[in-house]
TIVO-2410 file (N, C-alpha, C; in nm, 3 decimals):
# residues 168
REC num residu      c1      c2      c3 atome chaine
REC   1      X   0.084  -0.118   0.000     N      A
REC   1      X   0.000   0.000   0.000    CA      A
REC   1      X   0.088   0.125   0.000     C      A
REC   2      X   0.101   0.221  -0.074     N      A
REC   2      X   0.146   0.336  -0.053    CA      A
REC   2      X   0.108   0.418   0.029     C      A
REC   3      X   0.179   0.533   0.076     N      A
REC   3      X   0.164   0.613   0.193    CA      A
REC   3      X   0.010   0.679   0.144     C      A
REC   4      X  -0.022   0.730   0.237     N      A
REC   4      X  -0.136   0.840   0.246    CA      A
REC   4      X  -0.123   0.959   0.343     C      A
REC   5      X  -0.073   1.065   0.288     N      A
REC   5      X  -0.063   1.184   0.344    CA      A
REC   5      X  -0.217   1.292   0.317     C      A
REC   6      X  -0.225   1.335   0.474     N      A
REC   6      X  -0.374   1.401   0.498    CA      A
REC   6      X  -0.318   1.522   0.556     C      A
REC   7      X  -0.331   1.629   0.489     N      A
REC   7      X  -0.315   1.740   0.555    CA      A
REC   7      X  -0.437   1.867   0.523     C      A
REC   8      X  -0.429   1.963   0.605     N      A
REC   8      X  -0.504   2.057   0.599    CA      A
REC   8      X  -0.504   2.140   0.483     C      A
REC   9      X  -0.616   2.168   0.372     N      A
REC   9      X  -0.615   2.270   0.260    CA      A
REC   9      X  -0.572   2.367   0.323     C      A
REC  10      X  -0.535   2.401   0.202     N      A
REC  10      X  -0.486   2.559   0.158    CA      A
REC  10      X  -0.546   2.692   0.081     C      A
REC  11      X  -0.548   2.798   0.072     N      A
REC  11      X  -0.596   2.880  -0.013    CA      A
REC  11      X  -0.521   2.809  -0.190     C      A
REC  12      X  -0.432   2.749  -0.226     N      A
REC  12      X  -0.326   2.695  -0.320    CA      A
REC  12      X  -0.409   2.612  -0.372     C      A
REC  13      X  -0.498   2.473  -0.242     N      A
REC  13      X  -0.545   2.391  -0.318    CA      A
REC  13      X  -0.697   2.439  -0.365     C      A
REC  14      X  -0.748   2.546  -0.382     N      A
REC  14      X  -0.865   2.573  -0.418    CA      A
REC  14      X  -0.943   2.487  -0.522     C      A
REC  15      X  -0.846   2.509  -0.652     N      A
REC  15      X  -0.891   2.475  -0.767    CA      A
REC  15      X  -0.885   2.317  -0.786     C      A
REC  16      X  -0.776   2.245  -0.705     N      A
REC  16      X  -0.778   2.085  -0.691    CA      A
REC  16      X  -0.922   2.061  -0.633     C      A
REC  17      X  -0.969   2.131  -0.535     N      A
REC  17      X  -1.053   2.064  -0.412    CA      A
REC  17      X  -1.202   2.100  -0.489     C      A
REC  18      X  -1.229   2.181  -0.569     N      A
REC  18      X  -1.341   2.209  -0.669    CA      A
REC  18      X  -1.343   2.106  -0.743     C      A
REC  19      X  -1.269   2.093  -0.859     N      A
REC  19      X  -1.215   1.960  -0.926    CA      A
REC  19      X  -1.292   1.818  -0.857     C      A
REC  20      X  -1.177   1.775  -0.729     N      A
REC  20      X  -1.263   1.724  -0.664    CA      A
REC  20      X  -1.416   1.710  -0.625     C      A
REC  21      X  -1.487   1.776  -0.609     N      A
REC  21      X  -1.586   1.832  -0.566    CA      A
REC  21      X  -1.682   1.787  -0.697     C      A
REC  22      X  -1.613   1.896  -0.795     N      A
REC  22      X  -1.686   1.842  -0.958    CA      A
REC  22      X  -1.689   1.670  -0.975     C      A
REC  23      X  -1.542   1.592  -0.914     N      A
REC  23      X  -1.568   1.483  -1.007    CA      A
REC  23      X  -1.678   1.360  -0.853     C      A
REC  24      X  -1.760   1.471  -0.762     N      A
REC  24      X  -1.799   1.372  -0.657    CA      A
REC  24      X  -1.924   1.440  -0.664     C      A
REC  25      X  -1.990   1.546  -0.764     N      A
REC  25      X  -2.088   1.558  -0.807    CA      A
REC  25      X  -2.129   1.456  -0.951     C      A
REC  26      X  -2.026   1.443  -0.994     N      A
REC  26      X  -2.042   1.328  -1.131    CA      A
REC  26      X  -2.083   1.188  -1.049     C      A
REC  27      X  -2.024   1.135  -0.952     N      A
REC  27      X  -2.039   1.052  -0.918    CA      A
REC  27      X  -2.161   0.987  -0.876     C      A
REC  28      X  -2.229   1.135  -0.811     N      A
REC  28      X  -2.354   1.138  -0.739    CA      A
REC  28      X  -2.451   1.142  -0.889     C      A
REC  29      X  -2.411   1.155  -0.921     N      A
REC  29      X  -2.523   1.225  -1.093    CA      A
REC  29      X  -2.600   1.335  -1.033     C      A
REC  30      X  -2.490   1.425  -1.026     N      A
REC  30      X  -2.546   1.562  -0.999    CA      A
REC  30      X  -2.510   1.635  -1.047     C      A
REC  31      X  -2.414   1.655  -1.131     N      A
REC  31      X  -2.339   1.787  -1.211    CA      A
REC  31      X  -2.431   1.908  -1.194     C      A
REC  32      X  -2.519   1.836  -1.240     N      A
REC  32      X  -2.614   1.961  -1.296    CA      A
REC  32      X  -2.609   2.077  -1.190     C      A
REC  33      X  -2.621   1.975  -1.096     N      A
REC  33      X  -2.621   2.111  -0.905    CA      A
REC  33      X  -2.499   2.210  -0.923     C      A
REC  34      X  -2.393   2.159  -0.967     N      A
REC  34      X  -2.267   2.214  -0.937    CA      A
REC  34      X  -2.227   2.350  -1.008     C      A
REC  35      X  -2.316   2.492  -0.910     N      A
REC  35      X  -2.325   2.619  -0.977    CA      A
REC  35      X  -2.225   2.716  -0.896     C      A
REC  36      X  -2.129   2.600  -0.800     N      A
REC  36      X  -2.050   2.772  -0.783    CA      A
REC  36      X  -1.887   2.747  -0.856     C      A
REC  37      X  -1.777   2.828  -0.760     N      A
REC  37      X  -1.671   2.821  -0.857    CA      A
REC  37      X  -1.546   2.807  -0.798     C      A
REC  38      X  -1.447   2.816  -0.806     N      A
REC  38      X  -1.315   2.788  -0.739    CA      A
REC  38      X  -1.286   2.918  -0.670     C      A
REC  39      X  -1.343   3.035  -0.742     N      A
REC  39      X  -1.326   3.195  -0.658    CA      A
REC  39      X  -1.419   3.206  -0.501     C      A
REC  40      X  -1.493   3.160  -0.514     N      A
REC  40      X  -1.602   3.139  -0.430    CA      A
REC  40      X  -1.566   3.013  -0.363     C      A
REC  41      X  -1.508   2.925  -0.365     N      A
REC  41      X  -1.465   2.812  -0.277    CA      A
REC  41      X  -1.348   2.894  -0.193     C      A
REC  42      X  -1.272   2.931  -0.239     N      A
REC  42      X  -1.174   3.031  -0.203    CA      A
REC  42      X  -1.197   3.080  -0.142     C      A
REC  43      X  -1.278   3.189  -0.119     N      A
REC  43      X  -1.331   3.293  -0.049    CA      A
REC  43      X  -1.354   3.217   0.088     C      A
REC  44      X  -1.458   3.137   0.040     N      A
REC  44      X  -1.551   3.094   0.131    CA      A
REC  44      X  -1.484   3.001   0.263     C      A
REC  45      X  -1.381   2.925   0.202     N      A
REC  45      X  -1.288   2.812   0.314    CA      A
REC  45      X  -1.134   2.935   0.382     C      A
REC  46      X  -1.083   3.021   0.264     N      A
REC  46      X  -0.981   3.076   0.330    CA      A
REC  46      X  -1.017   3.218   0.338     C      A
REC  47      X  -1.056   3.285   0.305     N      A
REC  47      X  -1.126   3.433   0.310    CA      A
REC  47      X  -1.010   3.491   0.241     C      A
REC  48      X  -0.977   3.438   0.101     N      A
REC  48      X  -0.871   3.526   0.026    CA      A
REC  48      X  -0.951   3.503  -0.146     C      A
REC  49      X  -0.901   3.593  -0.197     N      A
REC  49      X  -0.919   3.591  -0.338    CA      A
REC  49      X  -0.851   3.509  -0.373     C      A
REC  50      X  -0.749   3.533  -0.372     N      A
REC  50      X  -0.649   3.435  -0.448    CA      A
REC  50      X  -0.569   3.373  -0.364     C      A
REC  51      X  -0.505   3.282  -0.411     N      A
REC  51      X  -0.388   3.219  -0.308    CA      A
REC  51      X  -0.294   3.249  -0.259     C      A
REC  52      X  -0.261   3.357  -0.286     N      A
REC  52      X  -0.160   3.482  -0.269    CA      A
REC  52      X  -0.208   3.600  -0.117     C      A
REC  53      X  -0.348   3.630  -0.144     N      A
REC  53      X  -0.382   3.741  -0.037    CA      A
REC  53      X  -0.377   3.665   0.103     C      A
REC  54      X  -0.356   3.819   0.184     N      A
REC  54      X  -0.367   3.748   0.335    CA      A
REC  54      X  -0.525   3.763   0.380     C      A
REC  55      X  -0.525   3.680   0.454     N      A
REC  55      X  -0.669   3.622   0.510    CA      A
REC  55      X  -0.715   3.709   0.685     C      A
REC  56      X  -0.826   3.774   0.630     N      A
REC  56      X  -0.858   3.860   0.728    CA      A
REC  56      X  -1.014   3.827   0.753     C      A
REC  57      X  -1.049   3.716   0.776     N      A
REC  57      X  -1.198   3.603   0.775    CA      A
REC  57      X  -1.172   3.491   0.859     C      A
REC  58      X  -1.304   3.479   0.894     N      A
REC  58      X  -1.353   3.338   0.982    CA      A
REC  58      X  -1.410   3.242   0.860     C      A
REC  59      X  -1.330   3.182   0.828     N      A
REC  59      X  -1.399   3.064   0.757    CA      A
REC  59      X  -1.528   2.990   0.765     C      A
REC  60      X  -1.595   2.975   0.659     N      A
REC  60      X  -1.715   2.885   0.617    CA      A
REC  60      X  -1.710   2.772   0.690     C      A
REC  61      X  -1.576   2.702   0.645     N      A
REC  61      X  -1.574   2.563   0.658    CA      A
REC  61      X  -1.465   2.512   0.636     C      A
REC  62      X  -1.385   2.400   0.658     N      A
REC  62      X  -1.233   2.391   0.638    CA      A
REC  62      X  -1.247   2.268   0.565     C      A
REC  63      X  -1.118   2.225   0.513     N      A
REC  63      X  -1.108   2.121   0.443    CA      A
REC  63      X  -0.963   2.031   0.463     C      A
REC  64      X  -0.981   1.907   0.453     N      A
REC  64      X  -0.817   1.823   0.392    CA      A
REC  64      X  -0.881   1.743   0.297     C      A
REC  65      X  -0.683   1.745   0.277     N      A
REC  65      X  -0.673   1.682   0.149    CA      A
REC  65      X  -0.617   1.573   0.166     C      A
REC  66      X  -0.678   1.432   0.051     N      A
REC  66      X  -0.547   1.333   0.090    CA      A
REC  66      X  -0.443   1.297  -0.044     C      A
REC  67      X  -0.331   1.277  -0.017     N      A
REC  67      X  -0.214   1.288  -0.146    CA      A
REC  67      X  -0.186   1.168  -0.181     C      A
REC  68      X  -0.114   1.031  -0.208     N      A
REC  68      X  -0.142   0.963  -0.213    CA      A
REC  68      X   0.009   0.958  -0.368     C      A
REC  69      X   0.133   0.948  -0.309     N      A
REC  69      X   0.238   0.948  -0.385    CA      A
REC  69      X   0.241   1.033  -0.441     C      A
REC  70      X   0.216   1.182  -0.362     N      A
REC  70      X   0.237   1.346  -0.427    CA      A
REC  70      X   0.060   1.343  -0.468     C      A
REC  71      X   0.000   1.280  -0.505     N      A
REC  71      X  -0.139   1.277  -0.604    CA      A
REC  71      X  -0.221   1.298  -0.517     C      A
REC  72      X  -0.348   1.419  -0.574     N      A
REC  72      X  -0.476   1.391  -0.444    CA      A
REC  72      X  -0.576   1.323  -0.499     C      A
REC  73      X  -0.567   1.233  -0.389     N      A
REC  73      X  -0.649   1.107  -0.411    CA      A
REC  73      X  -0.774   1.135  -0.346     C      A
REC  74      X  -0.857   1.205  -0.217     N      A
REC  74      X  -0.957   1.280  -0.198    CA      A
REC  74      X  -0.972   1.390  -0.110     C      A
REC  75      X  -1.080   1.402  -0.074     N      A
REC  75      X  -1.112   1.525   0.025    CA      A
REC  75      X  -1.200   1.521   0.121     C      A
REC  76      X  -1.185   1.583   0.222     N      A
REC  76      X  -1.265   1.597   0.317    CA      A
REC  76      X  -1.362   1.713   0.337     C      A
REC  77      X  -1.422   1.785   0.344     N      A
REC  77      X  -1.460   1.945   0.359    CA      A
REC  77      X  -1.590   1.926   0.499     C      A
REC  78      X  -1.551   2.006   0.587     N      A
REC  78      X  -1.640   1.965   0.697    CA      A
REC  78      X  -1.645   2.113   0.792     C      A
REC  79      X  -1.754   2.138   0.936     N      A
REC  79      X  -1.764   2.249   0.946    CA      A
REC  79      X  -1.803   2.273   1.101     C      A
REC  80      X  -1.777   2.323   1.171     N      A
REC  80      X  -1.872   2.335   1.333    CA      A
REC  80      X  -2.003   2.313   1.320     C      A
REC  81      X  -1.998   2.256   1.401     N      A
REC  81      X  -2.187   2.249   1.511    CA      A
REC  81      X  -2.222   2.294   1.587     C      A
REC  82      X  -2.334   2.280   1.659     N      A
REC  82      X  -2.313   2.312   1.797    CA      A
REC  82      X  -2.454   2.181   1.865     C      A
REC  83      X  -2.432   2.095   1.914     N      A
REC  83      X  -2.537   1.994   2.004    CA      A
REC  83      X  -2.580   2.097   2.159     C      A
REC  84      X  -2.658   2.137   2.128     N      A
REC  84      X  -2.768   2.181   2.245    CA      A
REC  84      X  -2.750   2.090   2.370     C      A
REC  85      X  -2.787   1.966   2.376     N      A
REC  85      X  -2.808   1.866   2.451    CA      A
REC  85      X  -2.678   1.797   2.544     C      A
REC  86      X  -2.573   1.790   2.427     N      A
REC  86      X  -2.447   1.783   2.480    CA      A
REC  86      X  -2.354   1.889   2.508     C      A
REC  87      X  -2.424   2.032   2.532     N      A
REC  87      X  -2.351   2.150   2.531    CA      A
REC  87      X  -2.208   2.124   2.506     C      A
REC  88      X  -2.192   2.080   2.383     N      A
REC  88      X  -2.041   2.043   2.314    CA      A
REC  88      X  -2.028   2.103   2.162     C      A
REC  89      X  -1.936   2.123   2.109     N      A
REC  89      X  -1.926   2.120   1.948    CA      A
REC  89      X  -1.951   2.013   1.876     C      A
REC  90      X  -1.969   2.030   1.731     N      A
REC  90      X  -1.947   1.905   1.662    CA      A
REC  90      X  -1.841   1.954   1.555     C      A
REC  91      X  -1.862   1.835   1.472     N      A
REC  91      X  -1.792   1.804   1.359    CA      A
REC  91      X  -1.857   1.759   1.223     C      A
REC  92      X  -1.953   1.859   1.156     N      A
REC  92      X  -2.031   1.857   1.041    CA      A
REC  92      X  -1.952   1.805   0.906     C      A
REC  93      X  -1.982   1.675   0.872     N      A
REC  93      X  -1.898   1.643   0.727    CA      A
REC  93      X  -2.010   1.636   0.633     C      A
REC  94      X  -1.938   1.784   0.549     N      A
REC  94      X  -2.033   1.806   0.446    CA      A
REC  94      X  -2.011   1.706   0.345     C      A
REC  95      X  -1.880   1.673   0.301     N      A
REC  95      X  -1.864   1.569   0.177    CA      A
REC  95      X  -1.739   1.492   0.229     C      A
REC  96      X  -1.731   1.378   0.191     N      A
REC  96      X  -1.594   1.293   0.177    CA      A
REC  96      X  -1.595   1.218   0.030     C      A
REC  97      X  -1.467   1.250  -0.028     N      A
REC  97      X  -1.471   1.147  -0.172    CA      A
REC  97      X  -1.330   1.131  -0.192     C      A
REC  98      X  -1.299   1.002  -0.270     N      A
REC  98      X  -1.204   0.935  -0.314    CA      A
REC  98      X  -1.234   0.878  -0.420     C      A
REC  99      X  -1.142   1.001  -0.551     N      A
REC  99      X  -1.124   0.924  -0.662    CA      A
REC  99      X  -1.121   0.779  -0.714     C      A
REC 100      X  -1.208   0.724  -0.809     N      A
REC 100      X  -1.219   0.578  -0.810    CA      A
REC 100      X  -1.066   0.540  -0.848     C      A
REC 101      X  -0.962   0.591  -0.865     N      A
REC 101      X  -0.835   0.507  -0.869    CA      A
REC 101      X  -0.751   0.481  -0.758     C      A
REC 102      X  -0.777   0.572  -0.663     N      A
REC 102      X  -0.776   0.587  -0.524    CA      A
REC 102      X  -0.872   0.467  -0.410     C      A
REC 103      X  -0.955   0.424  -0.470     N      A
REC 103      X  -1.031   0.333  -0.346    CA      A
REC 103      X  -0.989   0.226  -0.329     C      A
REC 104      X  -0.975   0.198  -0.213     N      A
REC 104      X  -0.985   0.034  -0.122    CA      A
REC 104      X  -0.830   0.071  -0.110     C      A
REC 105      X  -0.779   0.161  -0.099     N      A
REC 105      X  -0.617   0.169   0.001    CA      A
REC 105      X  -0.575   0.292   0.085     C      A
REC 106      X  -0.732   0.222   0.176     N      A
REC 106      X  -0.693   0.299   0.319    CA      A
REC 106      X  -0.716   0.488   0.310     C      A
REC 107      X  -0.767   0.527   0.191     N      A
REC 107      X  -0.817   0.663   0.165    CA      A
REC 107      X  -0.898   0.739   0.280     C      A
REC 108      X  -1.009   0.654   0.278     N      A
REC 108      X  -1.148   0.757   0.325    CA      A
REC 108      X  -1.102   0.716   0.453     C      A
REC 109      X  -1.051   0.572   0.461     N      A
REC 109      X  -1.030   0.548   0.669    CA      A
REC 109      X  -0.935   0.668   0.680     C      A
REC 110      X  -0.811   0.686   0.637     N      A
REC 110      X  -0.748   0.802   0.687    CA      A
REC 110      X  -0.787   0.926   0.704     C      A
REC 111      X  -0.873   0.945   0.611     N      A
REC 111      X  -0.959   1.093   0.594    CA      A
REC 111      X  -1.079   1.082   0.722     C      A
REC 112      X  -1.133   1.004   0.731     N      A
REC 112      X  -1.259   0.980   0.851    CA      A
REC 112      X  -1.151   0.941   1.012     C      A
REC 113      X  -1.083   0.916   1.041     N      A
REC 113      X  -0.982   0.868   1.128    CA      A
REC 113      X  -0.927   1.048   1.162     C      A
REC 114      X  -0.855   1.097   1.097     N      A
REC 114      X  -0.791   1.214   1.072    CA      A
REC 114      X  -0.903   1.384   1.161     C      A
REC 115      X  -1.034   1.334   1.076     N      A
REC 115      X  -1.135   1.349   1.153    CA      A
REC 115      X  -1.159   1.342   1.300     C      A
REC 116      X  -1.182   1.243   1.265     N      A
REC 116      X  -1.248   1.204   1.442    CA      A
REC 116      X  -1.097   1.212   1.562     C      A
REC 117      X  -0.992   1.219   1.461     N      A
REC 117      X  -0.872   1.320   1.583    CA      A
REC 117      X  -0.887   1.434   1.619     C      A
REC 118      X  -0.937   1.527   1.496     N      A
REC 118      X  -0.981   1.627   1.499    CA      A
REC 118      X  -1.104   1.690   1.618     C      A
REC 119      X  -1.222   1.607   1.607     N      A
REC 119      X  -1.326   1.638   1.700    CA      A
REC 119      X  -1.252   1.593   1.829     C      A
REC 120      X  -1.201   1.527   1.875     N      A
REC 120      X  -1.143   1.452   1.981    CA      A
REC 120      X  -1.039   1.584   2.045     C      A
REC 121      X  -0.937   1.605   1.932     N      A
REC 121      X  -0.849   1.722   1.984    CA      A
REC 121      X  -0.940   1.865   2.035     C      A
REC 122      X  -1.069   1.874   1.988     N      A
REC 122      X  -1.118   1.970   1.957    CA      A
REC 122      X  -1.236   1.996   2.075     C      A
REC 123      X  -1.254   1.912   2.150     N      A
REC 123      X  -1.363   1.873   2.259    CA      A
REC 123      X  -1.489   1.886   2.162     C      A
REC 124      X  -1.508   1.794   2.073     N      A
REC 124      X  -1.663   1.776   2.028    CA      A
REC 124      X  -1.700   1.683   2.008     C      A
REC 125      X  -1.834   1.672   2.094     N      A
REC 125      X  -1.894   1.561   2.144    CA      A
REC 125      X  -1.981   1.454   2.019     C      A
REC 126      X  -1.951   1.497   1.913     N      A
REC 126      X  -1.955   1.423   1.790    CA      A
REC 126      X  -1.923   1.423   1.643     C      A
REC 127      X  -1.928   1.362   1.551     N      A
REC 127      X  -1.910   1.402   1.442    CA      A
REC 127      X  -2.006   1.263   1.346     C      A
REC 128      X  -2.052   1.368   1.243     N      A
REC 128      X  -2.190   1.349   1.192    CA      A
REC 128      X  -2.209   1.369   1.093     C      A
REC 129      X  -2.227   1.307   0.932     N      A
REC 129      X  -2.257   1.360   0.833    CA      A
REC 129      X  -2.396   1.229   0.773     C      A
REC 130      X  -2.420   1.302   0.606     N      A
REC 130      X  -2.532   1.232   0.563    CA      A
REC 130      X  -2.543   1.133   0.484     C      A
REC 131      X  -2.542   1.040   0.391     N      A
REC 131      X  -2.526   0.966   0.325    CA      A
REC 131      X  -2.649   0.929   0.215     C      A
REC 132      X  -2.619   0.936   0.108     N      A
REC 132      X  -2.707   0.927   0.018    CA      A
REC 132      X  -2.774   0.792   0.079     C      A
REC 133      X  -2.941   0.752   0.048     N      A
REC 133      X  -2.990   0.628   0.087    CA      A
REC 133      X  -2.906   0.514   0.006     C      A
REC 134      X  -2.930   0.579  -0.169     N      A
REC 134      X  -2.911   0.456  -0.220    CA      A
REC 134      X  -2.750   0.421  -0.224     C      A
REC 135      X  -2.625   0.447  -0.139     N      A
REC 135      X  -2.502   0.435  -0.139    CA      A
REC 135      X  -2.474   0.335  -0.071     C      A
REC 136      X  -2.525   0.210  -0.115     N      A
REC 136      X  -2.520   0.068  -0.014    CA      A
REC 136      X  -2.356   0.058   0.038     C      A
REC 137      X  -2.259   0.063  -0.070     N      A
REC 137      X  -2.116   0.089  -0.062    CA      A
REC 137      X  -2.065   0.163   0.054     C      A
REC 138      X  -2.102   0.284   0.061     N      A
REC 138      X  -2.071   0.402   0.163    CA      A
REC 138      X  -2.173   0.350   0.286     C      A
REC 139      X  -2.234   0.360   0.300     N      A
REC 139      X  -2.351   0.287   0.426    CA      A
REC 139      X  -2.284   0.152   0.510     C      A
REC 140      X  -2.238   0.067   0.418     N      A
REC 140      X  -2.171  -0.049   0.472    CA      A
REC 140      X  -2.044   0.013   0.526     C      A
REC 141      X  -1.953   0.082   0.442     N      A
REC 141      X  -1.814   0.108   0.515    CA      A
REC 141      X  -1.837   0.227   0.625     C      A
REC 142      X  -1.918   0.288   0.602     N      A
REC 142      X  -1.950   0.394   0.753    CA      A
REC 142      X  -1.963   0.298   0.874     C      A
REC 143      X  -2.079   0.229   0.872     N      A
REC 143      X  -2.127   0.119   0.936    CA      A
REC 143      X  -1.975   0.042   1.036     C      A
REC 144      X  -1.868   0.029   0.936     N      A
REC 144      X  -1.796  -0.107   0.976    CA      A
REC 144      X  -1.714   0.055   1.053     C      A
REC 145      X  -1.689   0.165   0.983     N      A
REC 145      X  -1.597   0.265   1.069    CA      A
REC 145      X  -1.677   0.294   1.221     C      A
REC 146      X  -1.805   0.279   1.216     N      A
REC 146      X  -1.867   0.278   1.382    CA      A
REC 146      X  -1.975   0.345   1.375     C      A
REC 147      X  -1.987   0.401   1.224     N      A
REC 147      X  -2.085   0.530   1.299    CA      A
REC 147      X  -2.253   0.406   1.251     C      A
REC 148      X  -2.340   0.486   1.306     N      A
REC 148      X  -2.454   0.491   1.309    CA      A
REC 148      X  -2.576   0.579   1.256     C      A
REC 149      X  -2.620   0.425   1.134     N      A
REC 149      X  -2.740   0.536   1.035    CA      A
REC 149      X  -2.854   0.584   1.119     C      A
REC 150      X  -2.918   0.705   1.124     N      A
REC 150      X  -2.993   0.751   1.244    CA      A
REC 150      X  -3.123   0.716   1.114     C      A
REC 151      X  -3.191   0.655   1.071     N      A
REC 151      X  -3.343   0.647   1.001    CA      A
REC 151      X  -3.412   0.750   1.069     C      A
REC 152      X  -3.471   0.783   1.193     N      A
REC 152      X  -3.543   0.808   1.249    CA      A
REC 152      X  -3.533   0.990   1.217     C      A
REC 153      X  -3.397   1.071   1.187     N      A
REC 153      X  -3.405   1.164   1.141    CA      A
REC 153      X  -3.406   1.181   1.026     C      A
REC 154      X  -3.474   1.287   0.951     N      A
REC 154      X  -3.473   1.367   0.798    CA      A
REC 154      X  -3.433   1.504   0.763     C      A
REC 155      X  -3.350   1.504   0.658     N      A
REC 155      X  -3.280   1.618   0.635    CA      A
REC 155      X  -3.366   1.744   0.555     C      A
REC 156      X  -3.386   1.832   0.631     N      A
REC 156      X  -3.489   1.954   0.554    CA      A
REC 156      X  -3.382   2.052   0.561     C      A
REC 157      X  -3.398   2.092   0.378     N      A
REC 157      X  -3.344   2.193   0.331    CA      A
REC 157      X  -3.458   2.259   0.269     C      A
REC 158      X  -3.413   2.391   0.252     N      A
REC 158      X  -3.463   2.481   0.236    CA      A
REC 158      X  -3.397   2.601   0.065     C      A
REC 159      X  -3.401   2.608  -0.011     N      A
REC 159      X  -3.261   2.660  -0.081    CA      A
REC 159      X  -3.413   2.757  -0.216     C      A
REC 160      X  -3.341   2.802  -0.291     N      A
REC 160      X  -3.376   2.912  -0.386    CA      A
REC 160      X  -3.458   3.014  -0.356     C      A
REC 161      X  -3.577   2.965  -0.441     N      A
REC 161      X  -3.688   3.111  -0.402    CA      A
REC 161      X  -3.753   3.041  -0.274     C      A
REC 162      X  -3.795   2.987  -0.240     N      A
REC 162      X  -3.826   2.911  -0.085    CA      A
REC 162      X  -3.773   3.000  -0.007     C      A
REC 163      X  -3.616   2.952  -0.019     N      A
REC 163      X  -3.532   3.046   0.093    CA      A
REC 163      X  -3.574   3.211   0.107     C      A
REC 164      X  -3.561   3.286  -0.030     N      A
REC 164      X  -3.610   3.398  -0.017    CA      A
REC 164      X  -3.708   3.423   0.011     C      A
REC 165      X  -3.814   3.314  -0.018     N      A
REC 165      X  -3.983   3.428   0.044    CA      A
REC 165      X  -3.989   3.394   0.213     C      A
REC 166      X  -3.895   3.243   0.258     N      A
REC 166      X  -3.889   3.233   0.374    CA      A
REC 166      X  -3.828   3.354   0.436     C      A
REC 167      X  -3.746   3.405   0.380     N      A
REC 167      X  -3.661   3.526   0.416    CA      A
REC 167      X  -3.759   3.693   0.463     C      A
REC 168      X  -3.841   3.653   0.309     N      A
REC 168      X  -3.964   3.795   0.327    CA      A
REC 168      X  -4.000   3.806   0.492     C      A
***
């Protein structure tokens, strides 16, 4: 097995981690969703235009990357919580993906592992993301990493003109 190096994005890896992003909307058969841009990923994870400016922002959301003999093989992108109940933080994982030339050597465990050091270093009392139903693949290997499919909750979003007249 070759190494797997996981480290924290950069304002640098913007345009890799979009890329990414693009080829884990293909995956999903979602392209179509995929309306923002590498300037705006930018912004949004390092609070710089470019990879060059200094960063004077609280980030969206942070990200790693995993390399995989210099190569990024996937990504992580994930974000604070907050659990009411466990007056603790969490650890929101918006996406995890690994290029299909990349799977079954130890990728996503390092990336989900890497994680849950993270919430652990971080005092938060969990970490939690969603999973497509029909991803029997991803469902089983979550499953065997520990976590637990919650059925009993449902995810309500809210997004376009919805959002805005909710907004009115």
């Amino acid at each position: 097995m070759p190494p797997i190096e996981i480290r924290p994005a950069t304002a640098k890896d913007a345009a890799t981690l979009f890329a990414l992003i693009k080829a884990l909307a293909e995956y999903e058969n979602l392209e179509h969703t995929v309306t923002g841009n590498v300037e705006d990923l930018r912004m949004h994870l390092f609070g710089v235009a470019d990879e060059d400016s200094p960063a004077d922002f609280r980030p969206f959301a942070e990200a790693i990357i995993a390399n995989v003999e210099g190569h990024p093989a996937g990504f992580a992108l994930f974000f604070h919580t907050y659990s009411t109940f466990l007056t603790k933080p969490g650890i929101y994982l918006e996406d995890i993906f690994v290029l299909p030339g990349y799977r079954r050597l130890g990728v996503a465990t390092n990336l989900l592992k890497h994680l849950a050091q993270l919430a652990v270093k971080r005092n938060c009392g969990r970490l939690e993301w969603a999973v497509l139903d029909w991803n029997e693949t991803a469902i089983a290997f979550y499953e065997k990493m520990g976590a637990t499919i919650l059925s009993e909750w449902q995810v309500c979003r809210v997004t376009g003109n919805a959002l805005t007249q909710l907004a009115a």
